[in-house]
C-alpha positions in Angstrom: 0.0 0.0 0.0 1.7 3.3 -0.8 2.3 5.4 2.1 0.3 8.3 3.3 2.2 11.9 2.4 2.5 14.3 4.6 2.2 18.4 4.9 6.1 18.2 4.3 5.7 16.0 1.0 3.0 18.6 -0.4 5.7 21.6 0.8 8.2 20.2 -1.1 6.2 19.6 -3.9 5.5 23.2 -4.3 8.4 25.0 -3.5 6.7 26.7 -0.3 7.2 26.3 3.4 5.0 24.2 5.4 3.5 27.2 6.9 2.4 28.3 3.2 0.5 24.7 3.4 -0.9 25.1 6.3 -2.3 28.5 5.4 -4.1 27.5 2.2 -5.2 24.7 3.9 -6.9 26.8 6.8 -7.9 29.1 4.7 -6.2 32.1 7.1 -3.9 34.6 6.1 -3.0 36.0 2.8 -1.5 33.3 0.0 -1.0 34.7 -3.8 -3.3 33.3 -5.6 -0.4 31.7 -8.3 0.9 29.7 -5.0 -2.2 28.5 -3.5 -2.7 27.0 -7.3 0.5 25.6 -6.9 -0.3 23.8 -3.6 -3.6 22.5 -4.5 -1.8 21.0 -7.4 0.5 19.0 -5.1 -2.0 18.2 -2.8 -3.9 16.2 -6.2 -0.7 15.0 -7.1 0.1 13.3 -4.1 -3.5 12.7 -2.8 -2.7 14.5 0.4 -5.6 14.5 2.9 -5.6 15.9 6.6 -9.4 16.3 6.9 -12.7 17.6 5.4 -10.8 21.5 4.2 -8.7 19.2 2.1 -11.1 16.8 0.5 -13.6 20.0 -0.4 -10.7 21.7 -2.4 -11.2 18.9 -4.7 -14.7 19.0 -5.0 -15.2 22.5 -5.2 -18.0 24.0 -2.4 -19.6 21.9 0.7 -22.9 23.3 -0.3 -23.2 24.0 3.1 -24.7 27.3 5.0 -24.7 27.8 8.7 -27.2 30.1 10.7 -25.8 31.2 14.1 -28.8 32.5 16.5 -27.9 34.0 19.8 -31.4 31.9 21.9 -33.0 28.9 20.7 -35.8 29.3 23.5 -36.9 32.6 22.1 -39.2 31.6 19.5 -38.4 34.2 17.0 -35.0 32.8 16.3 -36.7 29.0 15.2 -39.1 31.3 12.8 -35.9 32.8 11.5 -34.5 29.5 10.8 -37.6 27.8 9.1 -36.9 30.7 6.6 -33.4 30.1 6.1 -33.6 26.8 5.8 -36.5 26.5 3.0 -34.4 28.7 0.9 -30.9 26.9 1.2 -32.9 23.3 0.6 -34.8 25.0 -2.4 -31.6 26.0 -3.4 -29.7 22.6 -2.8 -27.6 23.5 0.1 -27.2 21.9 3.5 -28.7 23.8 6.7 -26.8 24.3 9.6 -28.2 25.6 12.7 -25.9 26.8 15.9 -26.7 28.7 19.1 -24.4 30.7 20.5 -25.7 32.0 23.4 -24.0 35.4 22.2 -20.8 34.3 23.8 -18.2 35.1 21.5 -15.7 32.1 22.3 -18.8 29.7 21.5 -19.2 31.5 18.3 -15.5 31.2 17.4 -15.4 27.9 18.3 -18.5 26.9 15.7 -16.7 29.1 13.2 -13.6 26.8 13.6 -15.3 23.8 13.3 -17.2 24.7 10.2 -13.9 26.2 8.9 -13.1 22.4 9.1 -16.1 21.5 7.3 -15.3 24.3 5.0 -18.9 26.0 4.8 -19.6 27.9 2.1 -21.5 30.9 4.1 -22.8 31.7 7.3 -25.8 33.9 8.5 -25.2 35.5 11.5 -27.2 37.1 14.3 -24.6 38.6 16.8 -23.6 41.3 18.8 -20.6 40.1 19.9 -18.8 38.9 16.9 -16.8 42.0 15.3 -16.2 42.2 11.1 -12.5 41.9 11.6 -12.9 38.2 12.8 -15.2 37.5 10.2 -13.5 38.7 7.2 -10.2 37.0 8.6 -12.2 33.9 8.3 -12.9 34.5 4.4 -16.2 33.4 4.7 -19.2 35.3 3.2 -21.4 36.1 5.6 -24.7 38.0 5.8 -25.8 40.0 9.3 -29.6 39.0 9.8 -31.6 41.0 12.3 -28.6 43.3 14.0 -26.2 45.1 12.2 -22.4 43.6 12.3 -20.4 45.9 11.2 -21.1 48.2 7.6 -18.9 46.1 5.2 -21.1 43.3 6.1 -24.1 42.9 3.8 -27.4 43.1 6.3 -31.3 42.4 6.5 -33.1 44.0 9.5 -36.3 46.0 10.1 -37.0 49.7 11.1 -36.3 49.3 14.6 -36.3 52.8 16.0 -39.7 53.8 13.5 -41.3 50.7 14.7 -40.6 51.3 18.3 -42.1 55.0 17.8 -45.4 53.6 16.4 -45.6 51.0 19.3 -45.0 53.8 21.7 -47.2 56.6 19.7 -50.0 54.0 19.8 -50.3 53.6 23.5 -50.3 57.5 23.8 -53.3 57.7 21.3 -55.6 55.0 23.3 -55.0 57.5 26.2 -51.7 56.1 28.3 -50.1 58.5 30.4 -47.2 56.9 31.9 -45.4 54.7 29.6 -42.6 52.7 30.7 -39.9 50.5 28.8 -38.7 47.4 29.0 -35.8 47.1 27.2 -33.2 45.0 25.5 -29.8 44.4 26.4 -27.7 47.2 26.0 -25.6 46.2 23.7 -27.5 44.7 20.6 -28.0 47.2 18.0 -32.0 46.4 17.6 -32.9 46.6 20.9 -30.9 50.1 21.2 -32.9 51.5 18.0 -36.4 50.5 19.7 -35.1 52.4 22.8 -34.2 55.2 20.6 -38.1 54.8 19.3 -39.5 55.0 22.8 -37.4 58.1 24.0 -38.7 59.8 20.5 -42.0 59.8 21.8 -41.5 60.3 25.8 -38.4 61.9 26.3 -40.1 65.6 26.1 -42.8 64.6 28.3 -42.6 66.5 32.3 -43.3 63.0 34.0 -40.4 61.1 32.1 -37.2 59.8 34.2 -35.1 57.8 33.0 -36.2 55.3 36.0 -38.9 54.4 33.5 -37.0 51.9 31.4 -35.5 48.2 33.1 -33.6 46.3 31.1 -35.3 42.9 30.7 -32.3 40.9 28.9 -34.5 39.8 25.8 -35.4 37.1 28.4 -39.2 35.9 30.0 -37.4 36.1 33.7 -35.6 39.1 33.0 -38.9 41.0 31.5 -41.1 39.3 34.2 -38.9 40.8 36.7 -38.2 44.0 34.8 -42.0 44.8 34.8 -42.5 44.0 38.6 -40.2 46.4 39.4 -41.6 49.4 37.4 -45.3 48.6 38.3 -44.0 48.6 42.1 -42.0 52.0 41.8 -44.6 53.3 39.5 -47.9 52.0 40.5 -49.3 54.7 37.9 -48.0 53.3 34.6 -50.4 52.4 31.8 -48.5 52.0 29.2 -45.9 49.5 29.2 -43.5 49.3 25.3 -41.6 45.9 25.4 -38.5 45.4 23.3 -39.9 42.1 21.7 -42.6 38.9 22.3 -41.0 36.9 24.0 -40.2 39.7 26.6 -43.9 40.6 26.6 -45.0 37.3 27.9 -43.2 37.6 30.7 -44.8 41.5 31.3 -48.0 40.0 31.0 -47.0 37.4 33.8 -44.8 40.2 35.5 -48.7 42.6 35.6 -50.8 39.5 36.4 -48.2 38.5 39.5 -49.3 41.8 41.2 -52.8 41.6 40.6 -52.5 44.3 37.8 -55.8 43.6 34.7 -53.7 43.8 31.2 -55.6 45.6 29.0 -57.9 47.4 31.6 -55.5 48.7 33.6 -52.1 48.8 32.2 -51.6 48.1 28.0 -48.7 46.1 26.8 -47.4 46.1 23.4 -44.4 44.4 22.3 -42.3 43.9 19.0 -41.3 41.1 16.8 -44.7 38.9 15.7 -44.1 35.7 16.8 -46.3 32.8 16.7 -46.3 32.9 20.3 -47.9 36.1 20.9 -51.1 34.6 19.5 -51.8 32.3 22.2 -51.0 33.9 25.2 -53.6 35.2 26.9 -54.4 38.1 26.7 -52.7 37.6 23.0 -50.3 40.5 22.5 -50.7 43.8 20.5 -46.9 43.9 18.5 -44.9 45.3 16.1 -44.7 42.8 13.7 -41.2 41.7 11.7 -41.6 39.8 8.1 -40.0 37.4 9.6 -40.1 34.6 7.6 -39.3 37.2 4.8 -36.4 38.7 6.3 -34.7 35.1 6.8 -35.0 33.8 3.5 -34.1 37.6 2.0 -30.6 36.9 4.4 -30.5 33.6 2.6 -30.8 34.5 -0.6 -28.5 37.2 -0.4 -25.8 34.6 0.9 -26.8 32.0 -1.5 -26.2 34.7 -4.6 -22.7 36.1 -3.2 -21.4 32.3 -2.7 -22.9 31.7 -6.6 -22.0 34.3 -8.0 -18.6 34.5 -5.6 -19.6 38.6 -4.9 -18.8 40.7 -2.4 -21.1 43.7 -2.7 -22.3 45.0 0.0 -26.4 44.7 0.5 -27.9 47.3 3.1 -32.0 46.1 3.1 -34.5 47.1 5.8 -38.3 45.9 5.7 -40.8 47.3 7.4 -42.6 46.2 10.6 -46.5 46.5 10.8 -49.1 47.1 14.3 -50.8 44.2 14.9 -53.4 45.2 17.8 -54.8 42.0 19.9 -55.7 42.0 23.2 -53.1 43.1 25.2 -53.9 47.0 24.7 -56.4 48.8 25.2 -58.9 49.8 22.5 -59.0 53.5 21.7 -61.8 55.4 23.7 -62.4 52.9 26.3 -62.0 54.2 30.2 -59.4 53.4 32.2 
């Protein structure tokens, strides 16, 4: 049986250093494009094959694209993926889903591993993970939902115009003290719906800044949040809640302290998730095309690994009020 060759044998073969090999293997750093020919050519020639990155470079692409989503148990994140995943099957590609928690050294780590795999794409919904560490990675990569960095093509929604109808809406069926519970502080959506709710308050004489609690984009955290403003405040009204899934726990945070959602304190939230349907009462929100915006990030990716294009795509939808139960209706006593 001939013998295996190794890294050196494929070195040698090309004229390059070992760390040249390595390199073009890993896909990190920058190789000429004449020498990185030159070292595919060896590895063919002597069948070299350290793992998965190797084998692909013979076939061409893995026709595989990952979708990294910072909370599995929020709801909107699963509706993302259905999205994304219809669209890469349609188009023939593999679907990979990984939750990151937001935790930067868990994303790094999946990026490694899929480096491995050699995935042809990722879509990527982060706020920890900067542009330099993506485009060191070579990768295409689309930001879906929060902004990564401008060199990164992006699909999101109107966040902050959004939040200001949410917020204008519970002024117009008469609130008077509208609080916020927010998202964390450093995702770029949930800062634009904060922006959206100072719009509309920030002028007003009763406003402190002791009206917003962060809430984490978690149920606990929002349950929690909205205890504490109904207890310091007994005479909000209005409550604005930086998405669904954070609204559910308002609703449980109101009903914990004997407080009637809608009749005496209206919550409306932000995102449209399936979820918001069946609570009860079902939530008033600000509703994402959500299954639109996933499959726009999709296609997007699926065109730049096609077409091998880096132009950078900028698109924002729009979000739409869907009133339900959870608010007031306009002209009804408190």
């Amino acid at each position: 049986m001939a013998e295996m060759s190794t890294i050196r044998d494929v070195a040698k073969l090309a004229e390059v250093s070992v760390a040249t090999v390595s390199r073009v293997l890993n896909g990190n750093g920058y190789v000429r494009s004449d020498t990185k020919e030159r070292v595919a050519a060896a590895i063919k020639q002597l069948n070299y094959r350290p793992n998965d990155v190797a084998r692909s470079l013979f076939k061409g692409r893995s026709k595989m694209i990952a979708l990294f989503v910072p909370d599995i148990m929020n709801p909107f994140f699963p509706e993302l993926a259905r999205a994304v995943e219809d669209m890469t099957k349609q188009q023939g590609f593999t679907f990979v889903l990984c939750n990151t928690d937001d935790d930067l050294t868990k994303e790094m780590a999946y990026l490694d591993a899929l480096k491995q795999k050699s995935v042809d794409g990722i879509i990527i919904v982060s706020s920890t993970m900067t542009a330099e560490y993506i485009e060191s990675f070579d990768i295409p990569a689309v930001a879906l939902d929060r902004i990564i960095h401008s060199n990164i093509s992006s699909v999101t929604v109107n966040n902050r115009e959004g939040a200001k109808e949410a917020v204008q809406y519970l002024k117009d069926i008469g609130c008077q003290r509208i609080a916020h519970v927010a998202g964390p502080e450093h995702v770029s959506n949930a800062k634009q719906r904060l922006k959206g709710y100072l719009d509309v308050v920030e002028k007003e004489e009763w406003f402190s800044s002791a009206f917003i609690e962060q809430g984490e984009y978690h149920f606990e955290g929002a349950k929690k949040a909205t205890e504490a403003l109904l207890t310091k405040f007994p005479e909000i009204d209005g409550l604005f809640v930086a998405n669904d899934l954070m609204g559910v726990g308002a609703i449980k945070g109101a009903e914990s302290l004997g407080i009637s959602v809608p009749d005496q304190l209206s919550i409306i939230s932000f995102d449209g998730i399936k979820l918001g349907e069946t609570t009860s009462p079902a939530l008033t929100t600000m509703a994402q095309p959500i299954y639109k915006i996933g499959a726009r990030a999709a296609e997007i990716l699926i065109h730049q690994v096609e077409q091998n294009e880096s132009k950078t795509l900028v698109e924002e939808f729009s979000v739409k009020l869907i009133e339900r139960d959870s608010t007031r209706k306009k002209g009804e006593n408190q």
